[in-house]
N, C-alpha and C positions, 0 to 999 in steps of 0.2 A: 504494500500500500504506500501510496505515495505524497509529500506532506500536505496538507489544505492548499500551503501558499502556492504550491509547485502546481496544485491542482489547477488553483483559478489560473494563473500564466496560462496552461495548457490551454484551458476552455477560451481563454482570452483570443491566445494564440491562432488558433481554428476555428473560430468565429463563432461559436456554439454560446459564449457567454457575452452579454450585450457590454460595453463600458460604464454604461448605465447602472448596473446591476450589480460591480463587483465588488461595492462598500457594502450590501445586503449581502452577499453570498460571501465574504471575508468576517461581518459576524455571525453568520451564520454554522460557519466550520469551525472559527475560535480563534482565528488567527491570531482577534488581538487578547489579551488579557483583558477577563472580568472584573468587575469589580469585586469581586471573591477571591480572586486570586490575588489581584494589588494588596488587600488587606492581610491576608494570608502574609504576603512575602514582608509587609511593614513591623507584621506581629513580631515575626522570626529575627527581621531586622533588628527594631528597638531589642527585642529580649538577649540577643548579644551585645551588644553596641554597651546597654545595661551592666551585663554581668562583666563583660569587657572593663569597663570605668570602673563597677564596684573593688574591682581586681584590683586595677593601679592606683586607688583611692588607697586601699590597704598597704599595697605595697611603697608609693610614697611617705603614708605616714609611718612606719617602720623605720625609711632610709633618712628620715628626718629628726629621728626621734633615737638615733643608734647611739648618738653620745652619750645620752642619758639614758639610754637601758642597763640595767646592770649585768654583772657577768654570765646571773645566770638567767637571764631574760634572753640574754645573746644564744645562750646554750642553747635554748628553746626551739630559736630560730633558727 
């Protein structure tokens, strides 16, 4: 099977699909991303980008904060 976008070219191609018609028949196959999907992909986004900072939030305040840990605070880490 071959992909929607390649599809419509084709139909385009060989005159079967009008110029008219190919912003209907391109959502109609999914070419583009739905709105379901955009969200989907924001969710996943944010929720690294997130845990990502919580991360280096940690870990800057650690490399900030080394002087004043004591010996066995260092051990720890």
């Amino acid at each position: 099977m071959t992909q929607p976008r390649r599809t419509i070219e084709q139909l385009l191609h060989q005159g079967i699909l009008p110029l008219k018609n190919t912003e209907a028949a391109a959502t109609h196959l999914e070419v583009y991303p739905s709105k379901r999907t955009w969200l989907t992909f924001f969710d996943k986004a944010l929720l690294i980008i997130g845990t990502i900072a919580l991360v280096l939030s940690l870990v800057f305040f650690i490399a900030y904060n080394w002087v004043n840990i004591g010996k066995m605070g260092k051990l720890l880490w």
